[in-house]
C-alpha positions in Angstrom: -12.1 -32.3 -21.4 -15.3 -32.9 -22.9 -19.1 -32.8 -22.2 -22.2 -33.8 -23.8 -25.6 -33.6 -22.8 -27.0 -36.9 -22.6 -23.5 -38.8 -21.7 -21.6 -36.5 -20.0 -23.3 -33.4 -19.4 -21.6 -30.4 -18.6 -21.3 -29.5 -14.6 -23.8 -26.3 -14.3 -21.0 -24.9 -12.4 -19.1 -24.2 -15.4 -22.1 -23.8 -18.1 -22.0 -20.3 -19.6 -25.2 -20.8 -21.8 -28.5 -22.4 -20.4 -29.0 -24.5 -23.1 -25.4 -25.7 -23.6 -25.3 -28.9 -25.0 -21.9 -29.7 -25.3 -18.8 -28.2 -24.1 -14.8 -28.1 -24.6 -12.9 -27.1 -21.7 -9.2 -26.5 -21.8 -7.8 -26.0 -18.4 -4.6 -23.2 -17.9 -1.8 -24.8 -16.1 1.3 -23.0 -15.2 3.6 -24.1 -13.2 1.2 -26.8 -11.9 -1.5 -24.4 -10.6 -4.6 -23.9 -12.9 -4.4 -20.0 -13.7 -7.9 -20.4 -15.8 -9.8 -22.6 -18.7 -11.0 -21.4 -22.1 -14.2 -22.9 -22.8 -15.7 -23.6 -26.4 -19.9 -24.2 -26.0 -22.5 -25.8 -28.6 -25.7 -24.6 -28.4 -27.6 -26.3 -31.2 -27.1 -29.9 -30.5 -24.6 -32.4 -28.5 -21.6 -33.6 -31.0 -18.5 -34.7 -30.5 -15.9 -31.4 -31.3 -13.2 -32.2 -34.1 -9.7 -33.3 -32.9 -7.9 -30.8 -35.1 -9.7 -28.2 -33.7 -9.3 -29.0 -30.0 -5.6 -29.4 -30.9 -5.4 -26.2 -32.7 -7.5 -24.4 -29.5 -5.2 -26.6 -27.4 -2.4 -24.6 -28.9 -3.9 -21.2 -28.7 -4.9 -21.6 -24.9 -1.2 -22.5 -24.6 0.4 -19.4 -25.7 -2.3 -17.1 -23.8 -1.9 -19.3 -20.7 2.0 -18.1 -21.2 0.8 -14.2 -21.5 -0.8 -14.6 -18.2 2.2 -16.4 -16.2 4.2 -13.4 -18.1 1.9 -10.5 -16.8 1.7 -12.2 -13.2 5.3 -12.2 -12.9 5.5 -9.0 -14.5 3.1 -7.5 -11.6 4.9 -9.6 -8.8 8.3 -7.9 -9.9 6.6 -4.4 -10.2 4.9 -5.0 -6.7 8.6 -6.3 -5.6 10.4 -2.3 -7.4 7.7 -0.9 -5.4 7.5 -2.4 -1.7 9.9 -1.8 1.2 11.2 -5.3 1.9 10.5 -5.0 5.9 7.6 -3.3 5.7 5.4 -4.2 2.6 4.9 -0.9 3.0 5.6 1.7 -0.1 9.2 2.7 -0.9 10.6 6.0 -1.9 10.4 5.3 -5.6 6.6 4.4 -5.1 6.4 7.4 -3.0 7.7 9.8 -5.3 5.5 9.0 -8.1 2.6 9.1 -6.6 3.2 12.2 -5.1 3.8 13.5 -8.6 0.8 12.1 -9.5 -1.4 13.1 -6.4 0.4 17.0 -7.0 -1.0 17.1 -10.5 -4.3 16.1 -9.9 -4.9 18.8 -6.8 -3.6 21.0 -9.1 -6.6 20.4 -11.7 -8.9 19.5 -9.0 -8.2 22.6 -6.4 -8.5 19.4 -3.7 -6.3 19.9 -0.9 -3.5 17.4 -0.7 -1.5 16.9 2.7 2.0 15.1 3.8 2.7 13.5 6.7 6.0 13.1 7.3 6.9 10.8 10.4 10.0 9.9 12.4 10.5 7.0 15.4 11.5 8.9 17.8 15.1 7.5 19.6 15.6 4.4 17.1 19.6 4.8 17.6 19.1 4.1 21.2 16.3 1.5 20.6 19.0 -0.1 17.9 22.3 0.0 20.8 20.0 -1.4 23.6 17.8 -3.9 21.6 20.2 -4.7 18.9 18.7 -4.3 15.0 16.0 -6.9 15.8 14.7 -5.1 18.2 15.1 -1.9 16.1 13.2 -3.9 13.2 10.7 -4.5 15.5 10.1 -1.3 16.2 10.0 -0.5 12.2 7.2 -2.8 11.7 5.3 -1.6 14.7 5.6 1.6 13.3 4.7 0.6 9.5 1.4 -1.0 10.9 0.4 1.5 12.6 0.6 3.9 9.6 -1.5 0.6 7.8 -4.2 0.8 9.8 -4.4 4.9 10.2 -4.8 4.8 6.6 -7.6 5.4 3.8 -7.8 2.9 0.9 -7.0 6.4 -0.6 -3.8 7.1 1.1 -0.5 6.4 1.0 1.8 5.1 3.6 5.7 4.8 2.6 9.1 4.2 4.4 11.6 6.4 2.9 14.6 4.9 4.4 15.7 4.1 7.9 13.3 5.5 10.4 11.5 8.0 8.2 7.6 7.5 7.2 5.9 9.3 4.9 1.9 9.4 4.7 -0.2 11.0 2.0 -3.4 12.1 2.3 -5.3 12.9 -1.0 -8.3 15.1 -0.6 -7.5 15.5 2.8 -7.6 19.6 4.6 -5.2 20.3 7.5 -7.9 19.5 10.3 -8.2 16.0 8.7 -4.9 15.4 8.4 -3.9 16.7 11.8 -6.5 14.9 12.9 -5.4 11.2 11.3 -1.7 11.8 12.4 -2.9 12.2 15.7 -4.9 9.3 16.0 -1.7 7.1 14.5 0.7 9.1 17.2 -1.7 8.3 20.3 -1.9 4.4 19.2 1.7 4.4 19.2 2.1 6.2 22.5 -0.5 3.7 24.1 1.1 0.3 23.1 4.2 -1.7 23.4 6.0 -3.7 20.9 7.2 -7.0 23.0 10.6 -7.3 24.3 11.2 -3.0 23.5 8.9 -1.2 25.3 6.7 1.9 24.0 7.9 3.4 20.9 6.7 6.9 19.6 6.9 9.3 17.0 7.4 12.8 15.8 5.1 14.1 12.9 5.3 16.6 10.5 2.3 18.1 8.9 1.7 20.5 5.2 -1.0 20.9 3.4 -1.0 22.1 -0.6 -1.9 24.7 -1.7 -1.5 26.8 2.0 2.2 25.8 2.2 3.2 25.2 -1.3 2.2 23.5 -4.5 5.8 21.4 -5.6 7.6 18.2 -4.4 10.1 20.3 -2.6 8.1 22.9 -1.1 6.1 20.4 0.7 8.6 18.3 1.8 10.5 21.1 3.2 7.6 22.1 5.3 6.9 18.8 6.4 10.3 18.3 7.8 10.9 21.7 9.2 7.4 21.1 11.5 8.9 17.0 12.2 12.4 18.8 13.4 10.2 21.2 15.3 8.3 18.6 17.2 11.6 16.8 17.9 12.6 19.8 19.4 9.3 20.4 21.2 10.1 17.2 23.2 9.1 14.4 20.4 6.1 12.5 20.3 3.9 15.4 19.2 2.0 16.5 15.7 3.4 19.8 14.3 0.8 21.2 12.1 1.7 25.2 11.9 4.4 27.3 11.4 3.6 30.0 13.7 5.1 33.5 12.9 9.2 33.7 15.3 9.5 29.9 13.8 7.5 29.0 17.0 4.8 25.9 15.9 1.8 24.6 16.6 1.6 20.9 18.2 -0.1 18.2 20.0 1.0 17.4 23.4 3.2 14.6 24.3 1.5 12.2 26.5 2.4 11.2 29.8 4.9 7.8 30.1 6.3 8.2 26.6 9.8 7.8 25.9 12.5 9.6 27.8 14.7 12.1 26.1 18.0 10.7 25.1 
């Protein structure tokens, strides 16, 4: 498409220079959406532009309109690797790697670095009485509440099942404690239709105070979930308190009985 300035003149939407006076525009089409243009301006006077060059720039905008259907399909199948299918949230894979990555900088950094790890408390049972609908449902209640309890800087991730995982870059145990808490009580306060009220169990650690690896973290994290299971679920564990006893929030009244 062509513009000139007295005939045709170039839309000022579109005008990159101020005194443009004519213009070549070659829109991007893939796949019948227009992904961009590439845009050829004449700044000293209004002239038609060769045809062998438009067709040799027509060429050249082909082949780069064909490296950016490549990389958009390259990110939607990354995004794809990435994603939990029934959650959008994080998967393990995603998780994992950014914990590697999150683990390395708190190590240069000396900023703390916590892990949530999270549990639906009674899914089997939701799952026999509600059927996997219902227990899907209860997933994505879950997975949005972890959404929303969330920094632009944290991470929320579905391991598998009913396991969650939350990180919390740059993040000290009061924080953290604090976050998990708010995400627990939001839970414990609504009602996912056609289920009823479902709640969690959370697990809290902090790097460096209860480890600085992968494992070590993990294995802190689940030991304080297990012990709020066993603490009457629906509860924060935070500390490991010295006879294996632990530190938690309370339940709140009108959760979820024990099975």
């Amino acid at each position: 498409m062509t513009f000139l300035e007295r005939t045709n003149p170039p839309p000022s939407a579109i005008t990159p220079f101020p005194d443009t006076r004519a213009m070549l525009v070659i829109p991007m089409v893939s796949r019948d959406e227009v992904v961009g243009a590439a845009l050829l301006a004449c700044v000293t006077r209004a002239q038609a532009f060769d045809p062998s060059l438009v067709a040799f720039l027509d060429d050249v905008v082909q082949q780069v309109t064909l490296g950016v259907e490549n990389a958009r399909l390259f990110a939607r199948l990354a995004q794809m690797a990435s994603t939990d299918e029934l959650t959008q949230l994080a998967n393990r894979r995603r998780f994992t790697e950014s914990f590697r990555v999150e683990l390395s900088r708190t190590r240069r950094s000396g900023a703390p670095l916590c892990l949530v790890m999270v549990d639906i408390d009674y899914l089997k049972k939701i799952n026999d009485t509600y059927g996997h609908p219902g227990g899907d449902a209860a997933i994505r209640h879950v997975a949005e509440a972890l959404r929303r309890g969330r920094r632009d800087t944290d991470l929320a991730a579905r391991l598998g099942g009913e396991e969650f995982a939350l990180l919390l870059p740059g993040t000290d145990l009061p924080g953290a404690v604090k976050a998990a808490e708010r995400i627990r009580r939001e839970l414990a306060e609504s009602t996912v239709p056609g289920v009823g009220t479902v709640t969690i169990s959370l697990g809290v650690a902090t790097c460096p105070e209860d480890g600085q690896t992968e494992d070590d973290l993990v294995r802190v994290a689940d030991e304080r979930l297990y012990a709020a299971k066993s603490g009457g679920r629906n509860r924060v564990c935070y500390m490991t308190l010295p006879g294996s006893a632990t530190a938690t929030t309370p339940r709140t009244n009108g959760s979820r009985p024990e099975a």
